[in-house]
N, C-alpha and C positions, 0 to 999 in steps of 0.2 A: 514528703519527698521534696528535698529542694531543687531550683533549675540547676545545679551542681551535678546531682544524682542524677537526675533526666540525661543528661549529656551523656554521663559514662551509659547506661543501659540502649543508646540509639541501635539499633541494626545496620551492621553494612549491607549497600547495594549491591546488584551480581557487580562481578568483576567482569566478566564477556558480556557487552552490548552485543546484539544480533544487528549487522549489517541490514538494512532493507535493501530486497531483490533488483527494486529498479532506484533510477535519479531521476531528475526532472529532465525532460527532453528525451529518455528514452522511449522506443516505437514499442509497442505491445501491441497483439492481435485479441480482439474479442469475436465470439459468434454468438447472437441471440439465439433464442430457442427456438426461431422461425428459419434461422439457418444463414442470415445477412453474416459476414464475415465486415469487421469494424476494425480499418487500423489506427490506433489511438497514441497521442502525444502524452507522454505524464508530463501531468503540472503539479501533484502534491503528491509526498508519502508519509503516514502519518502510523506509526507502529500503536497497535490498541492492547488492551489488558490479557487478551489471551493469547500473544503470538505471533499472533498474524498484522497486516498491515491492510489500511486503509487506502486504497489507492482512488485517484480522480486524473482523467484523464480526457482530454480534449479528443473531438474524433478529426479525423486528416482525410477519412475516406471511408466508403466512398463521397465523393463530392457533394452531393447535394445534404448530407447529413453534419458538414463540417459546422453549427453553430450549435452541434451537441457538446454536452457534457455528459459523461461517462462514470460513478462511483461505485467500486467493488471491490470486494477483500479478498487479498490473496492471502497464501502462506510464504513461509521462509523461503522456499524454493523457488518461489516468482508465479509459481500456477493456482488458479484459481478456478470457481466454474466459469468453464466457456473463456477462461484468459490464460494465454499462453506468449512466452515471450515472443520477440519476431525476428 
């Protein structure tokens, strides 16, 4: 097969990108499983192979937790475990 041939047989990509849920700077609410309620800043969204998106998320509050970092996968909807929009 030549690179001629290769070309014509490529696969197209989808045509619909799925928007990710949040942007950078949006508020999103977390709760651990201990029951603390975490409101969090997004600073990345990173869409993964099966759908869903990777999110990382600064905490804002409460206070004393603010030099956390937050990473958890939602889905297209924005909900995830224990992550709900705010």
């Amino acid at each position: 097969m030549s690179i001629l041939e290769a070309h014509n047989v490529m696969v197209p990509a989808d045509a619909t990108p799925v928007r990710p849920p949040y942007r950078r700077g949006d508020q999103i609410c977390a709760t651990s499983p201990d029951g603390i309620r975490y409101q969090l800043r997004v600073e990345a969204v990173t869409p993964t192979a099966s759908g869903e998106f990777a999110v990382v998320g600064v905490v804002v509050a409460p206070r004393k937790f603010r030099s956390h970092i937050i990473s958890t996968v939602v889905g297209a909807d924005g909900y995830g475990p224990a992550i709900q929009p705010s």
